[in-house]
NULUM-728036 format. One record per residue: chain; x negated, z negated, y negated of N, C-alpha, C in turn. Coordinates in nm, 4 decimals, padded with zeros to 6 digits. Each point is the difference from the previous one (the first is absolute). Example, Ala and Ser with C-alpha at 12.3 -4.5 7.8 and 13.67 -1.06 7.14 Angstrom:
<r A, <-01.3190, -00.7800, 00.5690>, <00.0890, 00.0000, -00.1190>, <-00.0900, 00.0000, -00.1200>>
<r A, <00.0350, 00.0720, -00.1050>, <-00.0820, -00.0060, -00.1190>, <00.0770, -00.0730, -00.1090>>
This chain:
<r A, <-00.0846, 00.0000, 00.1193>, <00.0846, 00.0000, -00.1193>, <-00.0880, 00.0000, -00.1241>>
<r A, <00.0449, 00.0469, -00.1135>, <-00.0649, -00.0476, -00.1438>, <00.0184, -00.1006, 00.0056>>
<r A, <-00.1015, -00.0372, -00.1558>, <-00.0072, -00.1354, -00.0285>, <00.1102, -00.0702, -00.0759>>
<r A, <00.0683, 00.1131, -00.0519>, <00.1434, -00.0236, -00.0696>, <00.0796, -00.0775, 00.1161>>
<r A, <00.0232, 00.1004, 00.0732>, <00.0954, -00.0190, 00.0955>, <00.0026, -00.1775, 00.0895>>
<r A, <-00.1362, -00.0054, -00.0054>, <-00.0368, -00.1342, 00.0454>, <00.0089, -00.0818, -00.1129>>
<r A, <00.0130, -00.0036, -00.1232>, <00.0175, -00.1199, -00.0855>, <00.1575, -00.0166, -00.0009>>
<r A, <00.0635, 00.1337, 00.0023>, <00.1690, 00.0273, -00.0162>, <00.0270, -00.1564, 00.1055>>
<r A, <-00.0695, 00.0454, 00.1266>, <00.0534, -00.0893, 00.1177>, <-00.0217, -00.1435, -00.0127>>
<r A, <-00.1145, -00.0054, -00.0675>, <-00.0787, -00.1489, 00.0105>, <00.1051, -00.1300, -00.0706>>
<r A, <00.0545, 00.0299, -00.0771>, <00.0777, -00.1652, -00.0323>, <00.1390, 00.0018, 00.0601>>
<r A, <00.0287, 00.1317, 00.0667>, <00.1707, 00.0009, 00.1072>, <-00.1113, -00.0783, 00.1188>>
<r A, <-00.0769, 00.0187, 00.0356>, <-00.0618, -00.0625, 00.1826>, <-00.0156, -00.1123, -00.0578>>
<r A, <-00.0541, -00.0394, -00.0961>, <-00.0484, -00.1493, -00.0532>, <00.1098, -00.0715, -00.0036>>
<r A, <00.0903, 00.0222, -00.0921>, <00.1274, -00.0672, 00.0011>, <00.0883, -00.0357, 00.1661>>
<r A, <00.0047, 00.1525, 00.0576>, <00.0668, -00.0323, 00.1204>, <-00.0823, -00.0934, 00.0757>>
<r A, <-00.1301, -00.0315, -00.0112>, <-00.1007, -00.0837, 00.1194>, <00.0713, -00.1079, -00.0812>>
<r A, <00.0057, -00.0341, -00.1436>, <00.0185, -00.1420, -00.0317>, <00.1136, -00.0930, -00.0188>>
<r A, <00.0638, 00.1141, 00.0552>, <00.1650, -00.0213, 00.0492>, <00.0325, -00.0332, 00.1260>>
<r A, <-00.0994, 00.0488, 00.0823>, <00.0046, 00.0024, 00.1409>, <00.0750, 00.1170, 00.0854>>
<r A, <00.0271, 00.1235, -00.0909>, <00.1101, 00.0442, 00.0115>, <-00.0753, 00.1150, 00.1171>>
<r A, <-00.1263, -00.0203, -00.0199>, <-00.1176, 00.1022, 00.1085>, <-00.0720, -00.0907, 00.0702>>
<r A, <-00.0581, 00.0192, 00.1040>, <-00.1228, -00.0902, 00.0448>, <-00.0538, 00.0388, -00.0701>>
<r A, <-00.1519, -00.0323, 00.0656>, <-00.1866, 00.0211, -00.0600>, <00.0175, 00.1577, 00.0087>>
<r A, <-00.0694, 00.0262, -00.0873>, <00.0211, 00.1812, -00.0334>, <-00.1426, 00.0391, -00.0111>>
<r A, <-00.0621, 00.0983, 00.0842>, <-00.1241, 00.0439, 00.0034>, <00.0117, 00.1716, -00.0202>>
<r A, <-00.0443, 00.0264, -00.1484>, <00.0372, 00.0995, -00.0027>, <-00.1372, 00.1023, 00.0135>>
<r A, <-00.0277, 00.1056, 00.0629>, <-00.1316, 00.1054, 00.0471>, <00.0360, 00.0884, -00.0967>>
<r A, <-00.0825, 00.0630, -00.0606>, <-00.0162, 00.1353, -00.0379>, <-00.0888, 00.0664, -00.0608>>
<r A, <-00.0698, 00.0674, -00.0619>, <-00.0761, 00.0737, -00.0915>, <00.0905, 00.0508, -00.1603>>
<r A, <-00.1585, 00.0436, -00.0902>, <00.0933, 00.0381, -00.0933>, <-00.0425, 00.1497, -00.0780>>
<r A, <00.1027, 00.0680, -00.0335>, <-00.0692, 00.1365, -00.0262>, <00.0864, 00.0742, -00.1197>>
<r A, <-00.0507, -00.0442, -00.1160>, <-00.1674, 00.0581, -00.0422>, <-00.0303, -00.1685, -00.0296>>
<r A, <-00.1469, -00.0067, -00.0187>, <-00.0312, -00.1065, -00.0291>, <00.0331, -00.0025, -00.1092>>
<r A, <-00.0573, -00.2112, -00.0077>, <00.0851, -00.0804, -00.0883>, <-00.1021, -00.0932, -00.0104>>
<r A, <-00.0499, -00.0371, -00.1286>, <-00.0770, -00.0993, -00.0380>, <00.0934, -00.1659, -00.0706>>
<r A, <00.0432, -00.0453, 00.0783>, <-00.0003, -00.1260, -00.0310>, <-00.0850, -00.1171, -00.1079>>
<r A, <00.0503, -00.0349, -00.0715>, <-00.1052, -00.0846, -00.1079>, <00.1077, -00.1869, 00.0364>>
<r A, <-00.0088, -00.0654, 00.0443>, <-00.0063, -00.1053, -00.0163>, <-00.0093, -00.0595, -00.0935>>
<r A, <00.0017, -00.1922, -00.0066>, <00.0419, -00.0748, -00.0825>, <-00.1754, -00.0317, -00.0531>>
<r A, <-00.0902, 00.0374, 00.0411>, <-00.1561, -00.0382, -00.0454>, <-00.0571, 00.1533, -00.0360>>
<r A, <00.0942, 00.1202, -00.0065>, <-00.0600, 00.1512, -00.0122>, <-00.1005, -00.0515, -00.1426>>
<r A, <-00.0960, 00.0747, 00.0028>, <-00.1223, 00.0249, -00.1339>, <-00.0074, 00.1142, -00.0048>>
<r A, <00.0150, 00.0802, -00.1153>, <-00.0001, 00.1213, -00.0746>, <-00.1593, 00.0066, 00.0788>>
<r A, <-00.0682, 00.0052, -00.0194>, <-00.1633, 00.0260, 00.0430>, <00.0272, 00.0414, 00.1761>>
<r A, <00.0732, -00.0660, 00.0456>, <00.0484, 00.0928, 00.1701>, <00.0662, 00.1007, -00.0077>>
<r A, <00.0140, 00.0731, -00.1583>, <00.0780, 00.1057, 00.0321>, <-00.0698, 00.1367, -00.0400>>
<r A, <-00.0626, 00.0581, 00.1034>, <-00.1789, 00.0840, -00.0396>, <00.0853, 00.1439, -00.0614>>
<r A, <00.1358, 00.0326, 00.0545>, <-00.0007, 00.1174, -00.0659>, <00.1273, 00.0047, -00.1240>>
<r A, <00.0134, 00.1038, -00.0229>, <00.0792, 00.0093, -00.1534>, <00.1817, -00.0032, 00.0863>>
<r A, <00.1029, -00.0581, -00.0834>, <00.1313, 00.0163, 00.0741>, <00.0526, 00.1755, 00.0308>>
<r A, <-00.1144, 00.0052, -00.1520>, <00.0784, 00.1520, 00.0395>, <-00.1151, 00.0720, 00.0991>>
<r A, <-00.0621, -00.0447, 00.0665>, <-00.0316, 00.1104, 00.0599>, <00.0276, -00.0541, 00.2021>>
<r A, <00.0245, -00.0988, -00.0403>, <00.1202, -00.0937, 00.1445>, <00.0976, 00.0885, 00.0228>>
<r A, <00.0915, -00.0038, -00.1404>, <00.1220, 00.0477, -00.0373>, <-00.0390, 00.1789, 00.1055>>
<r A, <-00.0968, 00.0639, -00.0832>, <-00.0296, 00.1324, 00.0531>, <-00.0146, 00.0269, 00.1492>>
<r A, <-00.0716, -00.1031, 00.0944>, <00.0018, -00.0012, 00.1381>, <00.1113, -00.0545, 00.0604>>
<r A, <00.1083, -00.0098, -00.0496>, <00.1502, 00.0278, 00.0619>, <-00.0034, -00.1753, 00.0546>>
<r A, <-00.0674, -00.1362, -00.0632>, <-00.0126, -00.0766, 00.0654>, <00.0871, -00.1000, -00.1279>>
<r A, <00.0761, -00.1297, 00.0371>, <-00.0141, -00.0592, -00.1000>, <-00.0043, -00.1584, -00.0073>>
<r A, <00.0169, -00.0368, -00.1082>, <-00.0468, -00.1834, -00.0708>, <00.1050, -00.0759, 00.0363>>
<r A, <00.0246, -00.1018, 00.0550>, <00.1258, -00.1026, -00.0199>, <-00.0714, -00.1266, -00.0559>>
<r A, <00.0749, -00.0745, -00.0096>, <-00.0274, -00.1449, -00.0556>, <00.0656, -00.0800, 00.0887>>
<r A, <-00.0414, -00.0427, 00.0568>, <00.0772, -00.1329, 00.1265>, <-00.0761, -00.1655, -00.0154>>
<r A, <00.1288, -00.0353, 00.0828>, <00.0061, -00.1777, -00.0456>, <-00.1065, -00.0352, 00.0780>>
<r A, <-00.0788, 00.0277, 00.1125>, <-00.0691, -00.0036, 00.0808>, <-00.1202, -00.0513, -00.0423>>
<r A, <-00.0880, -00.1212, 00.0521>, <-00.1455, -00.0573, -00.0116>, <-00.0882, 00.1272, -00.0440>>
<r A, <-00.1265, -00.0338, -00.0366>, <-00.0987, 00.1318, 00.0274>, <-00.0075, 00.0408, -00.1121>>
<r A, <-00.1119, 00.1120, -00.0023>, <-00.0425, 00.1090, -00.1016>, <00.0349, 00.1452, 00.0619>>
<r A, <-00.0096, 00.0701, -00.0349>, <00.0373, 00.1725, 00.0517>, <-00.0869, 00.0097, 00.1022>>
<r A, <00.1302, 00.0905, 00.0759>, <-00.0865, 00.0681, 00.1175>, <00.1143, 00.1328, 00.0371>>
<r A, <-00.0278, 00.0380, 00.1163>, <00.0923, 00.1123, 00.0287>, <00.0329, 00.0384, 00.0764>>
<r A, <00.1300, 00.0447, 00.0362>, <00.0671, 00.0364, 00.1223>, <00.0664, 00.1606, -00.0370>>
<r A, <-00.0891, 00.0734, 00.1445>, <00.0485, 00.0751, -00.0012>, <00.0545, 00.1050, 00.1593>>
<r A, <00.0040, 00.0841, 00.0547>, <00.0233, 00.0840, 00.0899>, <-00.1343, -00.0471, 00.1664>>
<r A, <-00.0961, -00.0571, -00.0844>, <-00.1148, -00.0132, 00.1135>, <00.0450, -00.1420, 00.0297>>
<r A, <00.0717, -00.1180, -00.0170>, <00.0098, -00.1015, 00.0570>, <00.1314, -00.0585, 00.0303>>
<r A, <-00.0041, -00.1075, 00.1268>, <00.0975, -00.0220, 00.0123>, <00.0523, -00.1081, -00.0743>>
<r A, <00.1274, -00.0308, -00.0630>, <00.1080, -00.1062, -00.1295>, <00.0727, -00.0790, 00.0988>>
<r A, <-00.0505, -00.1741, 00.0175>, <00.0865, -00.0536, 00.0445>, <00.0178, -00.1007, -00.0076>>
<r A, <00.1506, -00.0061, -00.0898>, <00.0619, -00.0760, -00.0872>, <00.1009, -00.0883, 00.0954>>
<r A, <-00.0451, -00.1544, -00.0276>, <00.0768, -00.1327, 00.0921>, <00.1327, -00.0090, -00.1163>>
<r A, <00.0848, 00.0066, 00.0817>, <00.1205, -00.1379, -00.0691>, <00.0426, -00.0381, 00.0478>>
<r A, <-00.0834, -00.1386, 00.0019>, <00.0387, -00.0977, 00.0985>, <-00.0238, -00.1900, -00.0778>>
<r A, <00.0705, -00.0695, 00.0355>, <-00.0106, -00.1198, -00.0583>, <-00.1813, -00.0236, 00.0525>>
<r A, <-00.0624, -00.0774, -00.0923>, <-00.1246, -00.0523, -00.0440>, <-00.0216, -00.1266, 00.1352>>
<r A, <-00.1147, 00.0661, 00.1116>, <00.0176, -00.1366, 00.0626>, <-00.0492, -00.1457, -00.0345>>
<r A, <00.0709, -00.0967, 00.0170>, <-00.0184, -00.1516, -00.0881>, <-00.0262, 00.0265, -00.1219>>
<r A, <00.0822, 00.0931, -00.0488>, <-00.0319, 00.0060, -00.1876>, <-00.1417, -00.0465, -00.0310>>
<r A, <-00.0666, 00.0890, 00.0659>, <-00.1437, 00.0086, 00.0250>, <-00.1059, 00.1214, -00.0432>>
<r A, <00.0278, 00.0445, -00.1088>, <-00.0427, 00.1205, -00.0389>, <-00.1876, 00.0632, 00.0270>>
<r A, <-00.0723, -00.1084, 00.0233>, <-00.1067, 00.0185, 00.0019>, <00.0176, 00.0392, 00.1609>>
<r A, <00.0933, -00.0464, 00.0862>, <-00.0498, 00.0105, 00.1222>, <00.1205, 00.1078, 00.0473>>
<r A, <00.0606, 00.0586, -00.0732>, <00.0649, 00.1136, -00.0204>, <-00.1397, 00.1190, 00.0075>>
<r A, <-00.0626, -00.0449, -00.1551>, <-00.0741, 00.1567, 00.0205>, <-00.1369, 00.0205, 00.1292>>
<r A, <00.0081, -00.1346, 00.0332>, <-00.1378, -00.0335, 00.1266>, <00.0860, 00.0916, 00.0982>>
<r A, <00.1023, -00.0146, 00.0306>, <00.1183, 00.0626, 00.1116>, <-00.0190, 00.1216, -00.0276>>
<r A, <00.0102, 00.0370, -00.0866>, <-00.0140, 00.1678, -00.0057>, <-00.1607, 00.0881, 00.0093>>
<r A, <-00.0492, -00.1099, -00.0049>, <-00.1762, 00.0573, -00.0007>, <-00.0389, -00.0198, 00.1533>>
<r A, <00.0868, -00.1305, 00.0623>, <-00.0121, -00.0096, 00.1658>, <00.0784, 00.1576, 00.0808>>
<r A, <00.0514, 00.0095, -00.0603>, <00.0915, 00.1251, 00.0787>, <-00.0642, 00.1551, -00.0243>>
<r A, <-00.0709, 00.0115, -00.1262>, <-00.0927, 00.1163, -00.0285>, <-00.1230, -00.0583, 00.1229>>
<r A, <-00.0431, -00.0589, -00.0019>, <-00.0936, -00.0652, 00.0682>, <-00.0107, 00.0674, 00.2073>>
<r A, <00.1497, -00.0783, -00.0030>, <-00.0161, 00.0942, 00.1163>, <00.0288, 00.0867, 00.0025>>
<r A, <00.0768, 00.0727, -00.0743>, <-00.0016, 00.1534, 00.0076>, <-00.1297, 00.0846, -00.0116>>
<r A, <-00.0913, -00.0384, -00.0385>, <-00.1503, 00.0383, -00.0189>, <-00.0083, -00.0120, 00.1624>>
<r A, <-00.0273, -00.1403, 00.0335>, <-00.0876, -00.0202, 00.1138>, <00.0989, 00.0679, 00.1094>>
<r A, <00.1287, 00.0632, 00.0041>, <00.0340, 00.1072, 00.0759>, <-00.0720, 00.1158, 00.0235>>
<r A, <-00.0795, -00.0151, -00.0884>, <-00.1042, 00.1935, -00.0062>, <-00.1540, -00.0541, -00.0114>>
<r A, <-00.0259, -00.1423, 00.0294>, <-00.1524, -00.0214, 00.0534>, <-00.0647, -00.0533, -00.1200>>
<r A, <00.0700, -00.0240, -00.1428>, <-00.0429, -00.0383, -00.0917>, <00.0352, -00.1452, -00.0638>>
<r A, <-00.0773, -00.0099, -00.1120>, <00.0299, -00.1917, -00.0134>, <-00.0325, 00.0253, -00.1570>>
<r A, <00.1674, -00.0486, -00.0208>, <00.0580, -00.0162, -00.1676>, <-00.0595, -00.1721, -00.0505>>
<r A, <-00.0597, 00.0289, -00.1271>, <-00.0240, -00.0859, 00.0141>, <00.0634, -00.0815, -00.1915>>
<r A, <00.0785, -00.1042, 00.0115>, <00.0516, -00.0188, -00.1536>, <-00.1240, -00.0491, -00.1018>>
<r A, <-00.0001, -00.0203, -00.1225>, <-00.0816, -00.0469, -00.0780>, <00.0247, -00.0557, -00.1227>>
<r A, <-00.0242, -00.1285, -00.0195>, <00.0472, -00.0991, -00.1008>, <00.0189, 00.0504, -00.1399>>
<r A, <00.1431, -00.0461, -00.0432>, <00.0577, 00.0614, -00.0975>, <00.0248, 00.1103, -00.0141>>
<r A, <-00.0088, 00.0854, 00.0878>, <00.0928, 00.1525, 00.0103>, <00.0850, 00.0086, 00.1395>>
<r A, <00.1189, -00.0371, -00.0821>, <00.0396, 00.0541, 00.1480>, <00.0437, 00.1170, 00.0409>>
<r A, <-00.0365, 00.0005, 00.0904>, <-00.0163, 00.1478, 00.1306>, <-00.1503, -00.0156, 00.0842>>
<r A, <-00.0150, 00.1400, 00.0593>, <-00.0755, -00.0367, 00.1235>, <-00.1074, 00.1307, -00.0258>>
<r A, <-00.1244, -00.0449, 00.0454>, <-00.1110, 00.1116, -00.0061>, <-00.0394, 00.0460, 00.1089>>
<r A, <-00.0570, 00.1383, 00.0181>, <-00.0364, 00.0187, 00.1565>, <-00.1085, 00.0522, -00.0272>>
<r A, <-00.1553, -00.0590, 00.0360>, <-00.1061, 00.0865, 00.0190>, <-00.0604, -00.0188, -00.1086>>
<r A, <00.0047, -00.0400, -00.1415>, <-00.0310, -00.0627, -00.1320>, <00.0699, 00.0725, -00.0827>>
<r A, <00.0956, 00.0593, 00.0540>, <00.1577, 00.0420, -00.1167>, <00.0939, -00.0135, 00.0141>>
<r A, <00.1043, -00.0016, -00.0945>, <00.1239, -00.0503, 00.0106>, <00.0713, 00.1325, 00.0707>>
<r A, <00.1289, -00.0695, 00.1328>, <00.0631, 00.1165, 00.0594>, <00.1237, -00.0606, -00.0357>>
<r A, <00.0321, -00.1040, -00.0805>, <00.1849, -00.0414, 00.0223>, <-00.0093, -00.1158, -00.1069>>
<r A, <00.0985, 00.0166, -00.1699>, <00.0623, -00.0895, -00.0292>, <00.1391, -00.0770, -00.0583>>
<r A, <-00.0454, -00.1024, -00.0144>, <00.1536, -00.0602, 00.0041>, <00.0688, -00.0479, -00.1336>>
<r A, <00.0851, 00.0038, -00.0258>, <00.0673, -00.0198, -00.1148>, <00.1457, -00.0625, 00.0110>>
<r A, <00.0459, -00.1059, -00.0435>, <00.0777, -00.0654, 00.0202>, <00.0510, -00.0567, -00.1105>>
<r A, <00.1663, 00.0428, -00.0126>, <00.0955, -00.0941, -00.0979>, <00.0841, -00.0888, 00.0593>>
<r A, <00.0047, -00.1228, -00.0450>, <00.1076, -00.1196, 00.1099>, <00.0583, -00.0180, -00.1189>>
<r A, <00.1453, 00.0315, 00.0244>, <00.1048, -00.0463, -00.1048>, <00.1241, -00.0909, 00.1182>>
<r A, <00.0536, -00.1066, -00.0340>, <00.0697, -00.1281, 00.0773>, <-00.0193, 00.0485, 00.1369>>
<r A, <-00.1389, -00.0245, 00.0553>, <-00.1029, -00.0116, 00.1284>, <-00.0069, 00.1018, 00.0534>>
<r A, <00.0558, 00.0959, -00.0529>, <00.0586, 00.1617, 00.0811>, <-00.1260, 00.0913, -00.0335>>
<r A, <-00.0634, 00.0365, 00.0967>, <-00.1113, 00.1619, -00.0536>, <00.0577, 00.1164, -00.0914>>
<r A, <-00.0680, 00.0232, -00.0610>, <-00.0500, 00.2053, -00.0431>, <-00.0847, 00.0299, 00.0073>>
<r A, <-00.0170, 00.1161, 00.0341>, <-00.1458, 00.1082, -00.0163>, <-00.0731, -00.0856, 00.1288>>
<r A, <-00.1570, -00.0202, 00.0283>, <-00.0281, -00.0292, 00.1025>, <-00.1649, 00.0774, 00.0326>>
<r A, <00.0184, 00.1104, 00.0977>, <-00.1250, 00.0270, 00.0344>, <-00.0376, 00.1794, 00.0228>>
<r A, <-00.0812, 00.0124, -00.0844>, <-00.0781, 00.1517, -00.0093>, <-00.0970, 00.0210, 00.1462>>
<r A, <00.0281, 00.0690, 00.0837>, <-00.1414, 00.0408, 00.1186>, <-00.0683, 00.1489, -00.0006>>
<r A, <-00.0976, -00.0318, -00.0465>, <-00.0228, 00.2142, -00.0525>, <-00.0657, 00.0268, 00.1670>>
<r A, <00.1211, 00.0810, 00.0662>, <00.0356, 00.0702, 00.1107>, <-00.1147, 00.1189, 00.0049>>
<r A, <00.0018, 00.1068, -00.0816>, <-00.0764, 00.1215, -00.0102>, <-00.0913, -00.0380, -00.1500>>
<r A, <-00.0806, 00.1090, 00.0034>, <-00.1152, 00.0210, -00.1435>, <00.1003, -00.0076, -00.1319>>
<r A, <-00.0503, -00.0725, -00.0912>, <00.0658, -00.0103, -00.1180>, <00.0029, 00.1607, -00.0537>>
<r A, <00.1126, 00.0164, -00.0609>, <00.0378, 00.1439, -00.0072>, <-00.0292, 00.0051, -00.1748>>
<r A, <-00.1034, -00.0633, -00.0574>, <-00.0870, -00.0135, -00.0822>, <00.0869, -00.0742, -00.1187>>
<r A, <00.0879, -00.0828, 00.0051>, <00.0753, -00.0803, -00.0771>, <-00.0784, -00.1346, -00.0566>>
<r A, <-00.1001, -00.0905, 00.1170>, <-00.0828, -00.1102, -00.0009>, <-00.1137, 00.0416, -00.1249>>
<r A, <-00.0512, 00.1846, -00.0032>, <-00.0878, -00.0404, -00.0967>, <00.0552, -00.0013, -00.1675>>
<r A, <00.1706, 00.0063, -00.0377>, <-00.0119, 00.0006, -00.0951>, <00.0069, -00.1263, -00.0285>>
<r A, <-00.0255, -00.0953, 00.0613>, <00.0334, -00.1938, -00.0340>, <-00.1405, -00.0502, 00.0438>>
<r A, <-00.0549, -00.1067, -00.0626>, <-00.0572, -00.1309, 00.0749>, <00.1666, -00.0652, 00.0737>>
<r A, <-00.0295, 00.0231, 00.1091>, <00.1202, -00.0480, 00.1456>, <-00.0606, -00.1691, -00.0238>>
<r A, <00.1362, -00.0253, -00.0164>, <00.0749, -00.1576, -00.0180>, <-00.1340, -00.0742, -00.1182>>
<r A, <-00.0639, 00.0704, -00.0944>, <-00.0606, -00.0766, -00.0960>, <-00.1295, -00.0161, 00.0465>>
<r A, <-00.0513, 00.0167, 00.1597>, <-00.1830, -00.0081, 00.0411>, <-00.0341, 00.0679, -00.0350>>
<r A, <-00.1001, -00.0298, -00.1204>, <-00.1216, 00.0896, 00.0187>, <-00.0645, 00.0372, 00.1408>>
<r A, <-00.0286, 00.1401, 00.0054>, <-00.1126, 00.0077, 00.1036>, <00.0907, 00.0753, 00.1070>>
<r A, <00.1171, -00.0411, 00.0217>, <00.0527, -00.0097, 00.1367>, <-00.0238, 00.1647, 00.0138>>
<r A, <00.0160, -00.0399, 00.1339>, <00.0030, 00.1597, 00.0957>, <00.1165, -00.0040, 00.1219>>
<r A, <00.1117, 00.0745, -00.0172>, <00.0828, 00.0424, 00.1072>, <00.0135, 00.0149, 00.0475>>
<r A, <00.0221, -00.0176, 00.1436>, <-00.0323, 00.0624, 00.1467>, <00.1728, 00.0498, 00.0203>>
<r A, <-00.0117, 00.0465, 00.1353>, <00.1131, 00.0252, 00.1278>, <00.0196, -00.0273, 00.1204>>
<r A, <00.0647, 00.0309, 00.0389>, <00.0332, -00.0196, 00.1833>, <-00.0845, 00.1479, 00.0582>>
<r A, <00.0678, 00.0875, -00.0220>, <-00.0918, 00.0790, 00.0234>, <-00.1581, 00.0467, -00.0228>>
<r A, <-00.0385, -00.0345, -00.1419>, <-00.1098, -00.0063, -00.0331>, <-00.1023, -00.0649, 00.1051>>
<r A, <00.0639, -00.1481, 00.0184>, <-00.1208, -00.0518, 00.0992>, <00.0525, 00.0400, 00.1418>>
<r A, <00.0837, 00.0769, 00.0372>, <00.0127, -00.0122, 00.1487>, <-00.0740, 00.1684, 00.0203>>
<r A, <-00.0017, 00.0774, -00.0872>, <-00.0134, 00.1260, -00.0558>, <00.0616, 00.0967, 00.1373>>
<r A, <00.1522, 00.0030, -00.0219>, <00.0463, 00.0397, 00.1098>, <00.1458, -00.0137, -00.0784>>
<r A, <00.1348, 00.1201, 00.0134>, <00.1395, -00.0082, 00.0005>, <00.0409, -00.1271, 00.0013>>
<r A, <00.0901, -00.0835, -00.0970>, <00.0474, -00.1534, 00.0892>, <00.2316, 00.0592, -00.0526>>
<r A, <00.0202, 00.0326, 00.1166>, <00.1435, -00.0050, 00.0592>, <00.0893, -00.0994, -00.1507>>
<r A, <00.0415, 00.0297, -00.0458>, <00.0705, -00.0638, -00.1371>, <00.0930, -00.1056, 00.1041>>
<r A, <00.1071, 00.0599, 00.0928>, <00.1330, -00.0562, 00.0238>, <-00.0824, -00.0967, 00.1352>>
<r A, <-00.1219, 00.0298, 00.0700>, <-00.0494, -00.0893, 00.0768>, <-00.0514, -00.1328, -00.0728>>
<r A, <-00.0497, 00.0486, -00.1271>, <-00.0524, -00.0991, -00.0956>, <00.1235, -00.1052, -00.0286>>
<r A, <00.0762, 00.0679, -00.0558>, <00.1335, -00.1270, 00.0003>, <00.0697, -00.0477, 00.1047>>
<r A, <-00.0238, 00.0319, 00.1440>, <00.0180, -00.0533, 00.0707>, <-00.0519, -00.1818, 00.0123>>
<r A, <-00.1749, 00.0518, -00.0291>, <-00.1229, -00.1211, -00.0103>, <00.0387, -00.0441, -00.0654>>
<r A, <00.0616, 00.0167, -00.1325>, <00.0171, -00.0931, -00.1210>, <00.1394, -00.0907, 00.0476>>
<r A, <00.0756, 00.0661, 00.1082>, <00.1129, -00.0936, 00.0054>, <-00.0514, -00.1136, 00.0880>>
<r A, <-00.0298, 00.0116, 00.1281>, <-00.0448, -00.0857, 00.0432>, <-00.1099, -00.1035, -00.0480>>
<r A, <-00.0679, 00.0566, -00.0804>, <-00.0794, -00.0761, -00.0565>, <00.0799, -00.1420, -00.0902>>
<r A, <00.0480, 00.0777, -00.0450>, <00.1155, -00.0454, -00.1190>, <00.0919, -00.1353, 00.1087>>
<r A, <00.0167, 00.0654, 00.1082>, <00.0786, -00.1206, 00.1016>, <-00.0886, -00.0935, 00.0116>>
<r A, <-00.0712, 00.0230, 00.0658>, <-00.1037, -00.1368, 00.0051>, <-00.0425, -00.0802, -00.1018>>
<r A, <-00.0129, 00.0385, -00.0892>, <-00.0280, -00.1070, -00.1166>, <00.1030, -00.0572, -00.0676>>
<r A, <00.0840, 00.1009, 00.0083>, <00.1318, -00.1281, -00.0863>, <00.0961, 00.0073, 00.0901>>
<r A, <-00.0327, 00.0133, 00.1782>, <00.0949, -00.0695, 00.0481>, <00.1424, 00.0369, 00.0448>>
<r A, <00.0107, 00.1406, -00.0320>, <00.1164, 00.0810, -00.0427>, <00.0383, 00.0928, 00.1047>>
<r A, <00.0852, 00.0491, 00.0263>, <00.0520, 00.1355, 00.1022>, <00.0417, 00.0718, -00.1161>>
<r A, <-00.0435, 00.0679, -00.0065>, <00.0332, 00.1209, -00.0728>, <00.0634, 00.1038, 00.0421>>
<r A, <00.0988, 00.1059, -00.0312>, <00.0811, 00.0952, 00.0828>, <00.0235, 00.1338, -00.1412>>
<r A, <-00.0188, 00.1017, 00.0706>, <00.0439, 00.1276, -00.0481>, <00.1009, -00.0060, -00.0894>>
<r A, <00.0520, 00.0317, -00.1451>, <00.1231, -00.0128, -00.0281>, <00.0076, 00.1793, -00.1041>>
<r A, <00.1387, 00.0075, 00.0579>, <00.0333, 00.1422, -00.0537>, <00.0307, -00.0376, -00.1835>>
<r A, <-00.1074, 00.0783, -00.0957>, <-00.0319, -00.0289, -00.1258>, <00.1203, 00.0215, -00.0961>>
<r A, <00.0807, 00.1246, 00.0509>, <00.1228, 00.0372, -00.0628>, <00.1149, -00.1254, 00.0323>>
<r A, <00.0228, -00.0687, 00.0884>, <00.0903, -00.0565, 00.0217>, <-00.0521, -00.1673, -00.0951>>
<r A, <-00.1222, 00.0104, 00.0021>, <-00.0381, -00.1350, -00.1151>, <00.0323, 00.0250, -00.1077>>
<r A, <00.0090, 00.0950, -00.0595>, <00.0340, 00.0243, -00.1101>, <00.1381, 00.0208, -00.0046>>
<r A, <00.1069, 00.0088, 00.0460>, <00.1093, -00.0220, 00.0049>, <00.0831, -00.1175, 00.0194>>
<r A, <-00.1192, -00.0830, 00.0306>, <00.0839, -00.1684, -00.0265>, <00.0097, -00.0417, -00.1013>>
């Protein structure tokens, strides 16, 4: 989906999780065209290229309630956004949960994610492959977690990604340097996703959620 399309949705799922009117809602997808996100800590100095020439590569800017400095989501990674109540209104060990579950999804393909103090998300190999961004409004998630699936489709170099200097970007594919199966990939991410918070998770037809 766009990134429109996913904000359209984001406070109908929020509301229905905080109503109870849905279970825990794990939503998968990608986004196309990219979309640079700026957060509640964004610095003009992370933003390396001109709007208008963003504007010109068919990509664009939002402003979200979300932790963090800019980074970007686009067509090469996989978007996956929790709404789900906060376990023990525990937010720090909320975003540890989501860096445990990238974690094994790595060590599914022989590799070892590894997190690093005060950024959260996860690095593989001495670069970042996945991060996280999180809004808790009355204990309920938004937004959540970036995993760059394929080669950045050159969106990462118009930003310093999430405010590091220095950083360097990796992939799933990059280090496995081999095809990685998108819909096998979210397979890993579900189960992964079970084991750490505990959850059965099940298939749900997307049109009929949106009709409640």
């Amino acid at each position: 989906m766009t990134y429109s399309e996913y904000l359209s949705l984001k406070d109908k799922f929020h509301r229905e999780r905080f109503l109870n009117a849905i279970e825990d809602l794990w939503v998968i997808t990608s986004h196309n065209p990219g979309v640079f996100t700026c957060g509640r800590s964004f610095k003009r100095h992370s933003l390396l290229s001109s709007e208008e020439s963003i504007e010109e590569s068919g990509r664009e800017i939002q402003e979200i309630e979300r932790g963090g400095d800019i980074t970007y989501h686009g067509p090469s990674q996989l978007m996956i956004y929790p709404f789900i109540k906060v376990p023990d209104r525990d937010i720090e060990k909320m975003v540890r949960n989501l860096e445990q579950v990238i974690i094994m999804v790595l060590a599914e393909f022989g590799l070892t994610g590894v997190p690093v103090s005060g950024y959260p998300g996860i690095w593989c190999e001495g670069s970042k492959i996945a991060s996280i961004g999180l809004a808790v409004r009355k204990w309920i998630t938004m937004h959540g977690v970036s995993f760059n699936h394929q080669k950045d489709d050159g969106g990462f170099k118009m930003i310093v990604p999430c405010g590091i200097e220095g950083v360097t970007m990796t992939s799933l594919e990059e280090l496995q340097s081999t095809k990685i199966n998108k819909i096998e990939l979210v397979d890993i991410f579900v189960k992964s996703i079970e084991n750490v918070f505990d959850e059965k998770l099940e298939n749900i037809d997307f049109e009929n959620l949106l009709r409640k």
